[in-house]
C-alpha positions as CSV (number, residue, x, y, z in Angstrom):
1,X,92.6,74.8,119.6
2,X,89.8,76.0,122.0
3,X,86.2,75.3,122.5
4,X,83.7,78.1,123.5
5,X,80.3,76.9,124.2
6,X,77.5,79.9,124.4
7,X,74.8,78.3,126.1
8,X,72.0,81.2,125.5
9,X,72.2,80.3,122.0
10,X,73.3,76.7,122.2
11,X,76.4,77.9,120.0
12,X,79.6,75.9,119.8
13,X,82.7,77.7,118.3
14,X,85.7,76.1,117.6
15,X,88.2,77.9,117.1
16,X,91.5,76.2,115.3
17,X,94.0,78.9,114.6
18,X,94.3,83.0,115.6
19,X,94.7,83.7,111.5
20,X,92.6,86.6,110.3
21,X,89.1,85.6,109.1
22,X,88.4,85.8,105.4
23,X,85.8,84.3,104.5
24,X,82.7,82.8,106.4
25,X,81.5,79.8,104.3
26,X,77.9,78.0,105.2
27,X,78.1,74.0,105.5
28,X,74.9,73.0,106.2
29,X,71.7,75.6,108.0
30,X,73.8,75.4,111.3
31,X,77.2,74.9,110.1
32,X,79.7,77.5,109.1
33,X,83.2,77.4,108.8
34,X,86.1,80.6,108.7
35,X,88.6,80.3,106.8
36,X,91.9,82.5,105.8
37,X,93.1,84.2,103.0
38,X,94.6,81.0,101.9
39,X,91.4,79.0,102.1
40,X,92.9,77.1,105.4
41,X,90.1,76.5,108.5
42,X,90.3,79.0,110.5
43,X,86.9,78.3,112.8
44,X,83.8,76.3,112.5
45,X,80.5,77.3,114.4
46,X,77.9,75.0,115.2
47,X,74.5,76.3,116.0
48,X,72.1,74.1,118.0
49,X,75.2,72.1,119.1
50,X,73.8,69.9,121.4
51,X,70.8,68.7,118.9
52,X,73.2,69.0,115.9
53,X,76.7,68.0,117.4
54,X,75.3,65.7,120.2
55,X,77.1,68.4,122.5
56,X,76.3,66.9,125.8
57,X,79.7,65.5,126.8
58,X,83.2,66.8,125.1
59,X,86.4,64.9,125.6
60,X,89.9,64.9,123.9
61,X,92.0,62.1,122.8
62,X,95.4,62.3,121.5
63,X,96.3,59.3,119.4
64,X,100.1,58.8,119.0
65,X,101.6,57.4,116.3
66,X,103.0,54.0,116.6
67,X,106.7,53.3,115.9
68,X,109.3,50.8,115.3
């Protein structure tokens, strides 16, 4: 997965998988999502990201899974 942040438009794209765009579907007036041929996400922008997405701080978690 990556992040791209365009700050001259206040743009966030995140981008989940290199598949070929299909489709661009709208979400909401600053959402939009990509997906492939097979309906799968491909991408999501989010416009006005730091109003709309609280886009001030970004951090990454991974949870595990518990066993036993």
């Amino acid at each position: 997965m990556k992040v791209k942040y365009f700050e001259d438009t206040d743009t966030a794209l995140l981008e989940f998988t290199g598949k070929p765009v299909y489709e661009t579907r709208e979400i909401s007036e600053n959402i939009y999502i990509d997906v492939d041929k097979n309906g799968n996400l491909v991408s999501m922008t989010i416009e006005h990201a730091k109003k709309n997405a609280d886009l001030w701080e970004f951090s990454y978690q991974e949870v595990s899974r518990k066993t036993g």
